[in-house]
mmCIF file of the N, C-alpha and C atoms, coordinates in Angstrom:
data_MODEL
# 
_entry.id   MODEL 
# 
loop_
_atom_site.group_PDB 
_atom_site.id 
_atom_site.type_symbol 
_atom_site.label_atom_id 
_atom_site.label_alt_id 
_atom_site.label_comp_id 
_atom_site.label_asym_id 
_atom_site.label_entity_id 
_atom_site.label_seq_id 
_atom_site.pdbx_PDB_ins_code 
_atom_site.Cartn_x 
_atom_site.Cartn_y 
_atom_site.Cartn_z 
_atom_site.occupancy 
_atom_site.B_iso_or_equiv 
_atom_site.pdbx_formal_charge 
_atom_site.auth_seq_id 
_atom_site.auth_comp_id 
_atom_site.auth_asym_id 
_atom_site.auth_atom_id 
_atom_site.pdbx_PDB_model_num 
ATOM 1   N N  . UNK A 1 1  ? 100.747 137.496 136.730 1.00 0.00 ? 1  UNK A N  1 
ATOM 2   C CA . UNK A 1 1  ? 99.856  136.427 136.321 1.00 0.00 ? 1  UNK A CA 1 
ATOM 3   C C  . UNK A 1 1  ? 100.211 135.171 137.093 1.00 0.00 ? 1  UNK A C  1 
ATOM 4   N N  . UNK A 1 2  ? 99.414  134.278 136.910 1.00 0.00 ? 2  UNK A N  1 
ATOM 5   C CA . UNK A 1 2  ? 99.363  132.855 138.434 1.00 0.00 ? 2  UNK A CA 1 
ATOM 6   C C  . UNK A 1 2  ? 99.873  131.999 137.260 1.00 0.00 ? 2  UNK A C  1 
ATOM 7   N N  . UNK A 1 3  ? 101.214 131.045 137.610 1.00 0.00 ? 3  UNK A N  1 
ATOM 8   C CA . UNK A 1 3  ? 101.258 130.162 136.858 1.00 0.00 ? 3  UNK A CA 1 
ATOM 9   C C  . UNK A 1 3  ? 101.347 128.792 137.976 1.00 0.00 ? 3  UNK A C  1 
ATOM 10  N N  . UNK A 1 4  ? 100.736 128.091 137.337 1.00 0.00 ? 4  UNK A N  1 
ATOM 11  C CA . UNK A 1 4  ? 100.804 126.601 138.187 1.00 0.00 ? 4  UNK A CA 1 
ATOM 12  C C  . UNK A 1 4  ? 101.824 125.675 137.550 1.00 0.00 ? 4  UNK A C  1 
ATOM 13  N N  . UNK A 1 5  ? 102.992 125.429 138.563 1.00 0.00 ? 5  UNK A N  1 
ATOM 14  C CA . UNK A 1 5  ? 104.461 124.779 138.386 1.00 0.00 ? 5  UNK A CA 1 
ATOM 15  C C  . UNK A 1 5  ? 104.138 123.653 139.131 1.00 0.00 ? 5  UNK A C  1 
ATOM 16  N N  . UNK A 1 6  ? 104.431 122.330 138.064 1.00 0.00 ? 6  UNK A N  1 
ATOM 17  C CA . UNK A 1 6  ? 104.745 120.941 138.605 1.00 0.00 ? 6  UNK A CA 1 
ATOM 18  C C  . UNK A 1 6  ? 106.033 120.864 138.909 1.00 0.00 ? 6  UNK A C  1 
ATOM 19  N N  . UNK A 1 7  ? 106.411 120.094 139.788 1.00 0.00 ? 7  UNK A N  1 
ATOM 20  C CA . UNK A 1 7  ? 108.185 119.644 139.659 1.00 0.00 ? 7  UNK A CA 1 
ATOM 21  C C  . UNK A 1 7  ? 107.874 118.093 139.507 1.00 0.00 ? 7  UNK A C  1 
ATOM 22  N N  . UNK A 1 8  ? 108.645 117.404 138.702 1.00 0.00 ? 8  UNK A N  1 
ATOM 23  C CA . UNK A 1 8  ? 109.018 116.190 139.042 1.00 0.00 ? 8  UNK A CA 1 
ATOM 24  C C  . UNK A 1 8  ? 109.450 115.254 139.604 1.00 0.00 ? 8  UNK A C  1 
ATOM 25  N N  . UNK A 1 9  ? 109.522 114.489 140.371 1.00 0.00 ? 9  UNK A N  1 
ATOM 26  C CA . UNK A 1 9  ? 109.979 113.195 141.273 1.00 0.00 ? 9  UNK A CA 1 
ATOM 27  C C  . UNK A 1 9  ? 111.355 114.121 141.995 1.00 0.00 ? 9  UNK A C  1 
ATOM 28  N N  . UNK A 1 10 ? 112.612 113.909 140.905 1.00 0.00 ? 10 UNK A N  1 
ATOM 29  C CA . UNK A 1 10 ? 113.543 114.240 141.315 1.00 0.00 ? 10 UNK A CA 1 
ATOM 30  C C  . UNK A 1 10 ? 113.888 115.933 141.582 1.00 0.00 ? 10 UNK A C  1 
ATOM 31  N N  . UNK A 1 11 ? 113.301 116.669 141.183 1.00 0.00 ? 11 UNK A N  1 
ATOM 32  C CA . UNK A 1 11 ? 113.091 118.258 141.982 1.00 0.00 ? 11 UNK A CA 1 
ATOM 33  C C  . UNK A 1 11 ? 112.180 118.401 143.042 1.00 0.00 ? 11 UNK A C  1 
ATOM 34  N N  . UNK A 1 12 ? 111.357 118.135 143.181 1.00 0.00 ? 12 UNK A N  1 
ATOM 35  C CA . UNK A 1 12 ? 109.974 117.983 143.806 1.00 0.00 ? 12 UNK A CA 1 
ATOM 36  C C  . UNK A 1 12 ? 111.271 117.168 145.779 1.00 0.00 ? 12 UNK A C  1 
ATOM 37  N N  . UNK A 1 13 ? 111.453 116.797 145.445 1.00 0.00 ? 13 UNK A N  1 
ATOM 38  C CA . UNK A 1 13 ? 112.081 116.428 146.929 1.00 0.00 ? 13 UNK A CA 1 
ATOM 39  C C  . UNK A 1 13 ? 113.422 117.194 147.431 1.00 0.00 ? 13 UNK A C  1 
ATOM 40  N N  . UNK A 1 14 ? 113.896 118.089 146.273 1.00 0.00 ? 14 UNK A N  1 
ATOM 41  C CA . UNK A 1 14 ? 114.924 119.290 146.366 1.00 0.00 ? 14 UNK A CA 1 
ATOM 42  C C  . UNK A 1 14 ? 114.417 120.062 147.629 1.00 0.00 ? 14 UNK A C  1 
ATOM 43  N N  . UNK A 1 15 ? 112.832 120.338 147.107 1.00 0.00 ? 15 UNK A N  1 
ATOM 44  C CA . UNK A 1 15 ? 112.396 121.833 147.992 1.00 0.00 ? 15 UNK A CA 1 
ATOM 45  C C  . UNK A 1 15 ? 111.109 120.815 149.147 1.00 0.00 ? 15 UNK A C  1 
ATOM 46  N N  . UNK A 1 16 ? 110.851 119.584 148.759 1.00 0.00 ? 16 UNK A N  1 
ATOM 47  C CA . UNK A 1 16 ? 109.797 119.446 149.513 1.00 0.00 ? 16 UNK A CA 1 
ATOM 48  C C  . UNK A 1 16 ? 108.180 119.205 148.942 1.00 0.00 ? 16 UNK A C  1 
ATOM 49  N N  . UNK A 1 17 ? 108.110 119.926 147.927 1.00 0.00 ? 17 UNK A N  1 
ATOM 50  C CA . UNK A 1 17 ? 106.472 119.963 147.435 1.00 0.00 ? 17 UNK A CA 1 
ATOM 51  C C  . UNK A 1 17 ? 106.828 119.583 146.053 1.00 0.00 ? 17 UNK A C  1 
ATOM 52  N N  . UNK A 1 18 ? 105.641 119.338 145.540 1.00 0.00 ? 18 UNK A N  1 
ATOM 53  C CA . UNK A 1 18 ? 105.835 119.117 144.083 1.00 0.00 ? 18 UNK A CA 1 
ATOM 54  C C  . UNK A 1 18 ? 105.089 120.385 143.163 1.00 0.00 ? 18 UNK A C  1 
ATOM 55  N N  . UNK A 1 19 ? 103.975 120.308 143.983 1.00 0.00 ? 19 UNK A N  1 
ATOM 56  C CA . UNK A 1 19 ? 103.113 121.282 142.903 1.00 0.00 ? 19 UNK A CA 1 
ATOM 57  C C  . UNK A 1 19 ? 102.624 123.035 143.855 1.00 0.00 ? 19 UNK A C  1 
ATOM 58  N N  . UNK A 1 20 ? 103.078 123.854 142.754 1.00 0.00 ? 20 UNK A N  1 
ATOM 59  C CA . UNK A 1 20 ? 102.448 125.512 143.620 1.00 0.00 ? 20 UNK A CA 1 
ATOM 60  C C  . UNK A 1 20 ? 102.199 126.297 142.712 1.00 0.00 ? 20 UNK A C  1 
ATOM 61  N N  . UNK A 1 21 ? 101.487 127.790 143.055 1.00 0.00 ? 21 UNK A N  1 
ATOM 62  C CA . UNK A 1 21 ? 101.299 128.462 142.074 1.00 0.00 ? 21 UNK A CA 1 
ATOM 63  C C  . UNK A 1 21 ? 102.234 129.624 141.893 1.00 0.00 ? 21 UNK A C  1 
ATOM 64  N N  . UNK A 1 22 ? 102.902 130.218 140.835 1.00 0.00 ? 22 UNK A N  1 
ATOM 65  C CA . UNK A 1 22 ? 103.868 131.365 140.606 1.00 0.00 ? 22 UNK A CA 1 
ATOM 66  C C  . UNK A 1 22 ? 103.419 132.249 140.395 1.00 0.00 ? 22 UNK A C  1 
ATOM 67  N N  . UNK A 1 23 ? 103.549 133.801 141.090 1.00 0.00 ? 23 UNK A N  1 
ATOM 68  C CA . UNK A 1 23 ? 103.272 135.122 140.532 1.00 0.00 ? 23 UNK A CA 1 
ATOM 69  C C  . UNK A 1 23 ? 103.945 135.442 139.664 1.00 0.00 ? 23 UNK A C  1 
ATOM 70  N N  . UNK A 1 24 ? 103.763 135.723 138.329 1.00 0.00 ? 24 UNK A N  1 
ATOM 71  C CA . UNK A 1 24 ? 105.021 136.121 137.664 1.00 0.00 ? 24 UNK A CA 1 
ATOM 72  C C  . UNK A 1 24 ? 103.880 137.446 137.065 1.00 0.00 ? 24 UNK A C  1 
ATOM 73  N N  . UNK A 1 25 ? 104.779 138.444 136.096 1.00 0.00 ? 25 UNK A N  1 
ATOM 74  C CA . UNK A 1 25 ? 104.570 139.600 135.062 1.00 0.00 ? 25 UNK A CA 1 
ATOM 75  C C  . UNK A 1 25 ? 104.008 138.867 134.008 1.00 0.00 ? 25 UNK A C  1 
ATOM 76  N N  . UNK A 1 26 ? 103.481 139.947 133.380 1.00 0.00 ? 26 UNK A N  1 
ATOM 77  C CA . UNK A 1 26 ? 102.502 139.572 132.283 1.00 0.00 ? 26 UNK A CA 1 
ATOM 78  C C  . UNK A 1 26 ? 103.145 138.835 130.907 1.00 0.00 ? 26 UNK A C  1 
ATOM 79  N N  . UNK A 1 27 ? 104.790 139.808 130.695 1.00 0.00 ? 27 UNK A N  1 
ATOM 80  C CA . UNK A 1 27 ? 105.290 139.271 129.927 1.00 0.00 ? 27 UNK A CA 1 
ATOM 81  C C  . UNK A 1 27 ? 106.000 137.964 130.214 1.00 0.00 ? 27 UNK A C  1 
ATOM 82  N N  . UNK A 1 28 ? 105.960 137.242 131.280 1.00 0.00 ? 28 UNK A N  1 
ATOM 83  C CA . UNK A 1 28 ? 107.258 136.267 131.324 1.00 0.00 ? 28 UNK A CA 1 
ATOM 84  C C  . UNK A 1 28 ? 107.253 134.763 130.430 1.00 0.00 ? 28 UNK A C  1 
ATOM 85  N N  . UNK A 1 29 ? 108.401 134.599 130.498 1.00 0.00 ? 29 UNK A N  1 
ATOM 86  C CA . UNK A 1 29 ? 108.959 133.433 129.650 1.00 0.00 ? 29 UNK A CA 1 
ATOM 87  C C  . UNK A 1 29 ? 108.949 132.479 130.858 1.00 0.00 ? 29 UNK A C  1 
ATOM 88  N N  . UNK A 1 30 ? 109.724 131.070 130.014 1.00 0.00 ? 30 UNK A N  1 
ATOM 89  C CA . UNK A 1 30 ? 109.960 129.982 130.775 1.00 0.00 ? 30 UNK A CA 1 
ATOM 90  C C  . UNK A 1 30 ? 110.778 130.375 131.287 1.00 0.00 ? 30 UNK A C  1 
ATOM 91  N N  . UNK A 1 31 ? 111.831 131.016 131.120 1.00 0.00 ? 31 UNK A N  1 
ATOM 92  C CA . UNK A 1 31 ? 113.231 131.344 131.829 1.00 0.00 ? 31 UNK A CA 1 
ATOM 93  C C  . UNK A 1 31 ? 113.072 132.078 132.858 1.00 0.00 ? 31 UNK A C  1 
ATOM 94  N N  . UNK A 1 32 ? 112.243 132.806 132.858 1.00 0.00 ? 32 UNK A N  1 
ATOM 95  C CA . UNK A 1 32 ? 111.875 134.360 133.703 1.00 0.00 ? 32 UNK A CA 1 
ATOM 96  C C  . UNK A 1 32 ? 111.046 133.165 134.850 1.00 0.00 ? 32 UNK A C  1 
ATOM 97  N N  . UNK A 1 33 ? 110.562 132.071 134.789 1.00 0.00 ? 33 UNK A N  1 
ATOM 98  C CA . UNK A 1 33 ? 110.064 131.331 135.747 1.00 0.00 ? 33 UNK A CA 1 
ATOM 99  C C  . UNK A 1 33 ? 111.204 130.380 136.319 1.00 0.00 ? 33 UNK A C  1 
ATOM 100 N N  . UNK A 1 34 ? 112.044 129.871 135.203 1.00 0.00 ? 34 UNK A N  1 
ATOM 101 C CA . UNK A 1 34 ? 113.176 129.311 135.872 1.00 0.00 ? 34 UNK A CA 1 
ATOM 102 C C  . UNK A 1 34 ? 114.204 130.137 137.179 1.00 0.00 ? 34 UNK A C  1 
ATOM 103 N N  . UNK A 1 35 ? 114.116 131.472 135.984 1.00 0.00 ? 35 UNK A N  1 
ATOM 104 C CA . UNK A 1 35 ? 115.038 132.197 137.104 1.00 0.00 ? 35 UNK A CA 1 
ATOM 105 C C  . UNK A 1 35 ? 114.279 132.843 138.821 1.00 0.00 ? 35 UNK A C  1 
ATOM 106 N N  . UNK A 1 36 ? 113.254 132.690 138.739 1.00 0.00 ? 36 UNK A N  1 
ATOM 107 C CA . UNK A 1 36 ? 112.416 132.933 139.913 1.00 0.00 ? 36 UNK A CA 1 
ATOM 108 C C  . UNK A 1 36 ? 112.805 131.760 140.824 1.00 0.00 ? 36 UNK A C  1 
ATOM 109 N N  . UNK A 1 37 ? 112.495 130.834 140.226 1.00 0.00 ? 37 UNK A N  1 
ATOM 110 C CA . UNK A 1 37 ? 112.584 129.180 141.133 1.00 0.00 ? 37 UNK A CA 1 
ATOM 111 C C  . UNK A 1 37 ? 113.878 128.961 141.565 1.00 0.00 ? 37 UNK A C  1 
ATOM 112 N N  . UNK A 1 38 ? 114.611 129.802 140.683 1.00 0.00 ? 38 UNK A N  1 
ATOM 113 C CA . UNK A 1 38 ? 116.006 129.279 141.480 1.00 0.00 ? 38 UNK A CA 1 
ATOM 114 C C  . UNK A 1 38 ? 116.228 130.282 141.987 1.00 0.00 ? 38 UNK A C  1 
ATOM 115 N N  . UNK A 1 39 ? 116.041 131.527 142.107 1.00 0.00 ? 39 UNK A N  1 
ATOM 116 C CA . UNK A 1 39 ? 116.174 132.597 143.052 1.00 0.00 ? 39 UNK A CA 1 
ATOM 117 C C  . UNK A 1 39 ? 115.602 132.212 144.522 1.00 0.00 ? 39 UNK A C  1 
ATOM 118 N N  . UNK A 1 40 ? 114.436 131.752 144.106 1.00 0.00 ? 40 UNK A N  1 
ATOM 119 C CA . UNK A 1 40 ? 113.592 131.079 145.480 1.00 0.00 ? 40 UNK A CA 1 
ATOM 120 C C  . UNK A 1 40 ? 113.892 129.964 146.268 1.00 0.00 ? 40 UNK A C  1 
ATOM 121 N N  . UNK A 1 41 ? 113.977 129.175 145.389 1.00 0.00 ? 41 UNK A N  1 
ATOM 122 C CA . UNK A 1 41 ? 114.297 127.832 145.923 1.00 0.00 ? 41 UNK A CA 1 
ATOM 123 C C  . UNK A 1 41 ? 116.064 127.666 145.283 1.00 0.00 ? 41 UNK A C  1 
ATOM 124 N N  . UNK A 1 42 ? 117.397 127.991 146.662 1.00 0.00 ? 42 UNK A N  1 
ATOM 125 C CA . UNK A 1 42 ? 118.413 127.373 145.476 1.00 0.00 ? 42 UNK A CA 1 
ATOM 126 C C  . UNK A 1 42 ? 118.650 126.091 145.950 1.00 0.00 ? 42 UNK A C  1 
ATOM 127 N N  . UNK A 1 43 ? 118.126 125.503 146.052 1.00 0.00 ? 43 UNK A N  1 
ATOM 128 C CA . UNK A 1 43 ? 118.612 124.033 146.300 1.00 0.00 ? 43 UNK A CA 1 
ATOM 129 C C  . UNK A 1 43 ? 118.155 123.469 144.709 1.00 0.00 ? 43 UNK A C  1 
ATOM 130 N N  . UNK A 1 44 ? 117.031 124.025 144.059 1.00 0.00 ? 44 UNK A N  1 
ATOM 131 C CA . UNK A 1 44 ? 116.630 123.917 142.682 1.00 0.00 ? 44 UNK A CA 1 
ATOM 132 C C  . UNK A 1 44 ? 117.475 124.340 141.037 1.00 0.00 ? 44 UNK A C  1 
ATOM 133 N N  . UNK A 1 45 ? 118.443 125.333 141.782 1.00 0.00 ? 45 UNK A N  1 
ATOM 134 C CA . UNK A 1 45 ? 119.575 126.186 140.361 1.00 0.00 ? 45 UNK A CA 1 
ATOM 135 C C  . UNK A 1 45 ? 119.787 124.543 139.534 1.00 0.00 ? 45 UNK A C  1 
ATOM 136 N N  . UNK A 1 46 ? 120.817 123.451 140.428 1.00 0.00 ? 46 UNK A N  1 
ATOM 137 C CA . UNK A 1 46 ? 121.292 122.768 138.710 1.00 0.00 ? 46 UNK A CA 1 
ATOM 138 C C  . UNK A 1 46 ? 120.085 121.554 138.540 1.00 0.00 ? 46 UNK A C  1 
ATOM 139 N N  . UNK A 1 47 ? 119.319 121.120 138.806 1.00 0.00 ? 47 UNK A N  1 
ATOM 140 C CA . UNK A 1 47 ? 118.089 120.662 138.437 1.00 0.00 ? 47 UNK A CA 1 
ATOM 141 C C  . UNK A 1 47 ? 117.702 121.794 137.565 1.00 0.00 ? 47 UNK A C  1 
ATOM 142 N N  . UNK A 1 48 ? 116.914 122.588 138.136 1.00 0.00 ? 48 UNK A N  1 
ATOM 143 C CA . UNK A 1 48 ? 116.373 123.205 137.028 1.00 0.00 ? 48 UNK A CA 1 
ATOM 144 C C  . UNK A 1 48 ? 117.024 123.831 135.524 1.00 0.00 ? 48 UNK A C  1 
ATOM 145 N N  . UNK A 1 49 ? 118.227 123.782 135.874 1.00 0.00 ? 49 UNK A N  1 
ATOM 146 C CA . UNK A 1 49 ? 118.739 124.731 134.436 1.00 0.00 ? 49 UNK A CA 1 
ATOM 147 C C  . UNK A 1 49 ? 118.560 123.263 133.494 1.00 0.00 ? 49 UNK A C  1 
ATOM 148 N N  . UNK A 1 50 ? 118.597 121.958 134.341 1.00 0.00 ? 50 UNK A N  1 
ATOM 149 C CA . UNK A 1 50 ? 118.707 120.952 132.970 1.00 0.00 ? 50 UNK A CA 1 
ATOM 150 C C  . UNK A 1 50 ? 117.433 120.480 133.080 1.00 0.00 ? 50 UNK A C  1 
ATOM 151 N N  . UNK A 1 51 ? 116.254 120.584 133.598 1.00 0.00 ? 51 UNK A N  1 
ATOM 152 C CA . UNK A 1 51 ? 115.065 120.028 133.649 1.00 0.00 ? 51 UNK A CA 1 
ATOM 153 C C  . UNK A 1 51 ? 114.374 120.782 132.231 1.00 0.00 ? 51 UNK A C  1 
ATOM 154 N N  . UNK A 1 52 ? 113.330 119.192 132.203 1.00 0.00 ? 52 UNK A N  1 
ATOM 155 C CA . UNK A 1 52 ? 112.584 119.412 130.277 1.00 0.00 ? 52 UNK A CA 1 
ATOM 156 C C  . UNK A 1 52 ? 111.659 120.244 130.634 1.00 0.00 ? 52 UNK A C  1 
ATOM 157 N N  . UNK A 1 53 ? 111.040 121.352 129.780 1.00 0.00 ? 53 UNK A N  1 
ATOM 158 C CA . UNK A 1 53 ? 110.367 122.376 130.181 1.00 0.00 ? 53 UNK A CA 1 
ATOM 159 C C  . UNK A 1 53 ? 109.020 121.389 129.951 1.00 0.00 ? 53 UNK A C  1 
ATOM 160 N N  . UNK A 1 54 ? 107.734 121.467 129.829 1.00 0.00 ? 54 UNK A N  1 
ATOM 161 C CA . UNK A 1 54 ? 106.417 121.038 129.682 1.00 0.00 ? 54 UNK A CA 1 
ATOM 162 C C  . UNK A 1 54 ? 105.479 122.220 129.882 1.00 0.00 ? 54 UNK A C  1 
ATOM 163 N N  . UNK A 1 55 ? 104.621 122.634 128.926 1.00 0.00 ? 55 UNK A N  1 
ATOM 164 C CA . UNK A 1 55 ? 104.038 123.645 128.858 1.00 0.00 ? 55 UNK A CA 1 
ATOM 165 C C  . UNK A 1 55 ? 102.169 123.331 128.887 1.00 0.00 ? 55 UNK A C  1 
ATOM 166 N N  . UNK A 1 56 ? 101.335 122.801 129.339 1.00 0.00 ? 56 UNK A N  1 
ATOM 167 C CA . UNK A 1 56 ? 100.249 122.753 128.809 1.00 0.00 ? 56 UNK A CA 1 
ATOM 168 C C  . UNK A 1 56 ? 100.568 121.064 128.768 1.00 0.00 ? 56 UNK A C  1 
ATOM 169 N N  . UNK A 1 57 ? 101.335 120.304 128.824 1.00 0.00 ? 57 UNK A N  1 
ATOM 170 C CA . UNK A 1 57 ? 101.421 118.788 127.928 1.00 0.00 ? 57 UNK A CA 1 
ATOM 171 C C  . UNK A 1 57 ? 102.271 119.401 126.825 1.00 0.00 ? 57 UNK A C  1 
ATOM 172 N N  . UNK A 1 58 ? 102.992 120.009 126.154 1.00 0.00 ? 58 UNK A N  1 
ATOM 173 C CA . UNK A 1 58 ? 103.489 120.102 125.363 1.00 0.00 ? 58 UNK A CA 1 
ATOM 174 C C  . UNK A 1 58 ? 105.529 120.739 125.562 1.00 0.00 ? 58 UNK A C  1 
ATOM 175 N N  . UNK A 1 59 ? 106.328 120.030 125.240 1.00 0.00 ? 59 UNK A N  1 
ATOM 176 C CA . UNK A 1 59 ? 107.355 120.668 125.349 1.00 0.00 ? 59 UNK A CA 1 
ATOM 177 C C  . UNK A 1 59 ? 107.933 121.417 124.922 1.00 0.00 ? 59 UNK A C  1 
ATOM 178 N N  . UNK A 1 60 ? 108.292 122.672 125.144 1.00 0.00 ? 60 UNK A N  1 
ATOM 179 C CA . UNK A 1 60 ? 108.474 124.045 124.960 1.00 0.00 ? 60 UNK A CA 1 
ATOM 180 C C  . UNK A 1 60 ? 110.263 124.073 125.314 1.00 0.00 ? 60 UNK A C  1 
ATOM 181 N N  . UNK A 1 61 ? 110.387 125.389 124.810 1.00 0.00 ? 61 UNK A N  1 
ATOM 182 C CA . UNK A 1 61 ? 111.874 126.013 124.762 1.00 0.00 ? 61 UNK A CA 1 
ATOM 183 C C  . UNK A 1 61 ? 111.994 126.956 125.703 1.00 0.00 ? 61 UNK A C  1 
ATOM 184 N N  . UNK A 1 62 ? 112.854 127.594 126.249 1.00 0.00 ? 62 UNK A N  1 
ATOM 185 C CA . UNK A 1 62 ? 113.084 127.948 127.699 1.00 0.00 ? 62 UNK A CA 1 
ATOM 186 C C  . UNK A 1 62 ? 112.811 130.110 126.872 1.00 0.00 ? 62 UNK A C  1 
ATOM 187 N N  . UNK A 1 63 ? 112.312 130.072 125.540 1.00 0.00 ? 63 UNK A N  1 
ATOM 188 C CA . UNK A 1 63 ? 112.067 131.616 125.511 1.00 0.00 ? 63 UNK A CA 1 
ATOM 189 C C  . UNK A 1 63 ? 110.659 131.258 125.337 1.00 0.00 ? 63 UNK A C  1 
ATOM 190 N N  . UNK A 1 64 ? 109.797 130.130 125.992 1.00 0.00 ? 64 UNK A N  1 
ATOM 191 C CA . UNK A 1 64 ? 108.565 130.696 125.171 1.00 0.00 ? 64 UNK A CA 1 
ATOM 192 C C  . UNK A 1 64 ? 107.926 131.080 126.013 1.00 0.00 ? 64 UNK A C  1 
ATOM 193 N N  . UNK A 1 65 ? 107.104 132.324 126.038 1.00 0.00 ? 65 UNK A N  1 
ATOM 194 C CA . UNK A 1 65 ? 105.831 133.425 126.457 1.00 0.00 ? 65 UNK A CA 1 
ATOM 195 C C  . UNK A 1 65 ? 104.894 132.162 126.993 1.00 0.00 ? 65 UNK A C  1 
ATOM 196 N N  . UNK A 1 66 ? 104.740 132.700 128.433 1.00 0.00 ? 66 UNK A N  1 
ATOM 197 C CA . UNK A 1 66 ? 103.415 132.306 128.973 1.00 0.00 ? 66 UNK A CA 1 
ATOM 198 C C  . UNK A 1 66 ? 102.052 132.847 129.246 1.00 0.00 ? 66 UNK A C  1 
ATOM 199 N N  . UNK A 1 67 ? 101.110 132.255 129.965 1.00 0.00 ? 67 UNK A N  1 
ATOM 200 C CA . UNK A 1 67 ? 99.906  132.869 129.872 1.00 0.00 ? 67 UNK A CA 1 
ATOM 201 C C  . UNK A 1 67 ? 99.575  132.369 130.903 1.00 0.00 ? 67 UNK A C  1 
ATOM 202 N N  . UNK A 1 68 ? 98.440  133.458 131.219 1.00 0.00 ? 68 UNK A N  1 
ATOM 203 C CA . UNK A 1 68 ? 97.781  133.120 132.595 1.00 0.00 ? 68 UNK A CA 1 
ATOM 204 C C  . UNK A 1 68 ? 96.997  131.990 132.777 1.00 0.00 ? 68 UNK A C  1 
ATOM 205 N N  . UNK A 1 69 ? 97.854  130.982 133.986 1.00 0.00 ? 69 UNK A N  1 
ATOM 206 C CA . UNK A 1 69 ? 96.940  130.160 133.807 1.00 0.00 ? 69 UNK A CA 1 
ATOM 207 C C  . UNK A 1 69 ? 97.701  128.510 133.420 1.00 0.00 ? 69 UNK A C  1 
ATOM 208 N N  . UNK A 1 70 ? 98.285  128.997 132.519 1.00 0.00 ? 70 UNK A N  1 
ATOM 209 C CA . UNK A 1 70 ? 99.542  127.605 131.771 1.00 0.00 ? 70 UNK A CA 1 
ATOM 210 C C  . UNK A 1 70 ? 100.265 126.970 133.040 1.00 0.00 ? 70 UNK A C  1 
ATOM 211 N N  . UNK A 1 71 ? 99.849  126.063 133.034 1.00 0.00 ? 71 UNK A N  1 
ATOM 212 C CA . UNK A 1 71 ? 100.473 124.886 133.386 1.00 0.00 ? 71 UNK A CA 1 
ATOM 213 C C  . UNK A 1 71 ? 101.918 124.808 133.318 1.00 0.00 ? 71 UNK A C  1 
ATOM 214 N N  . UNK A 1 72 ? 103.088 124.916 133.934 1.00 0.00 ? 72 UNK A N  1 
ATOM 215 C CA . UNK A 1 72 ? 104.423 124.316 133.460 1.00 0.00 ? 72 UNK A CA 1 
ATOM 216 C C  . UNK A 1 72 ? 104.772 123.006 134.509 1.00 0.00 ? 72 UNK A C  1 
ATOM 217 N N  . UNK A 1 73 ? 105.471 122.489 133.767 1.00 0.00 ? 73 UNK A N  1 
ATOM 218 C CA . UNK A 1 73 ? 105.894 121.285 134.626 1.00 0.00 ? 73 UNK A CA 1 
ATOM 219 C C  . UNK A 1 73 ? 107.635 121.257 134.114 1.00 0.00 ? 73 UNK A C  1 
ATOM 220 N N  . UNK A 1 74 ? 108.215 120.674 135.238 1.00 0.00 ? 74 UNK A N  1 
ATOM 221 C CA . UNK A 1 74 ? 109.740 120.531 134.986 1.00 0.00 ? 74 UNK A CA 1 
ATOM 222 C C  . UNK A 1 74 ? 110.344 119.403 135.430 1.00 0.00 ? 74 UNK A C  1 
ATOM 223 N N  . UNK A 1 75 ? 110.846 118.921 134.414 1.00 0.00 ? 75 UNK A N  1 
ATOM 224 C CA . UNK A 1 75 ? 110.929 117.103 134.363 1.00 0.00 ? 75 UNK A CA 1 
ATOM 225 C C  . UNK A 1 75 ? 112.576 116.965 134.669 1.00 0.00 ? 75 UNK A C  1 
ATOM 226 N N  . UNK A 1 76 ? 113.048 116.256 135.048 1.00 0.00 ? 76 UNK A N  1 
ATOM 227 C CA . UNK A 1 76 ? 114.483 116.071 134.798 1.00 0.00 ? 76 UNK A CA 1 
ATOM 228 C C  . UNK A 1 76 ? 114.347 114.677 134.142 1.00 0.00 ? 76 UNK A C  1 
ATOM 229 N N  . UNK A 1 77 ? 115.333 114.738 132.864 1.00 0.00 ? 77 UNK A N  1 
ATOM 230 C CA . UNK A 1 77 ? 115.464 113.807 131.626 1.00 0.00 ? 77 UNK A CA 1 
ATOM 231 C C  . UNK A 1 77 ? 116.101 112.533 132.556 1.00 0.00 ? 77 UNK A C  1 
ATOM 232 N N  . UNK A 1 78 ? 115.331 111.375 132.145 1.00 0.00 ? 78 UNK A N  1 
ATOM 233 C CA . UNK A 1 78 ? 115.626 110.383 132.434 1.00 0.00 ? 78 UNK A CA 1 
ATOM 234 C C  . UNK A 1 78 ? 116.408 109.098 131.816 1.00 0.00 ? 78 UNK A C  1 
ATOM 235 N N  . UNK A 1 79 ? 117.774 108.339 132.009 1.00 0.00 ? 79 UNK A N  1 
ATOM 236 C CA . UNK A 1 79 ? 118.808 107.726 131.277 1.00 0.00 ? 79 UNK A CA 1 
ATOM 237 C C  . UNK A 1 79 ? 118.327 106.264 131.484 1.00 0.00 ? 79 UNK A C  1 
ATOM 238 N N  . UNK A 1 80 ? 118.699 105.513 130.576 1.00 0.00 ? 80 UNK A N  1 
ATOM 239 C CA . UNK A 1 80 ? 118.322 104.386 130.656 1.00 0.00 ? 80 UNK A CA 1 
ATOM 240 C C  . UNK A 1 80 ? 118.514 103.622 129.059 1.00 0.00 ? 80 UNK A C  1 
ATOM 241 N N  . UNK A 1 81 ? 118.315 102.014 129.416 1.00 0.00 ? 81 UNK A N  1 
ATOM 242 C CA . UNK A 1 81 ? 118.432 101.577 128.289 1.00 0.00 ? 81 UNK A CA 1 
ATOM 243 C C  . UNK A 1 81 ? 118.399 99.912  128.007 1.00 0.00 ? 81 UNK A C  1 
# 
């Protein structure tokens, strides 16, 4: 199934692009996309293991089931104050 992956500011200049589309299996999770991206891209492994998942606009947990089509985006949490 095609999933369309945002990266954020600070991943997004790891690999170069910000936005592409993922082949993944029918069953996959967020993780099963994490672990692709960092298989693919490793300049992405410790960004991504701490980047906020975003599902649709909504923030999700790294087991939840995707769908064809869903949107993910991967934010790295920002400090400040």
């Amino acid at each position: 199934m095609d999933i369309p992956v945002r990266l954020g500011a600070g991943l997004s200049r790891l690999i170069g692009r910000s936005q592409f589309v993922v082949d993944l299996p029918p069953d996959a999770t967020v993780e099963d996309l994490i672990t692709f991206l960092e298989d693919s891209y490793p300049s992405l492994a410790s960004g991504a293991t701490r980047a906020l998942t975003v599902v649709d606009g909504r923030q999700v947990g790294r087991t939840q089931a995707l769908s064809e089509g869903e949107q993910v985006s991967l934010l790295l949490p920002a400090a400040g104050g």
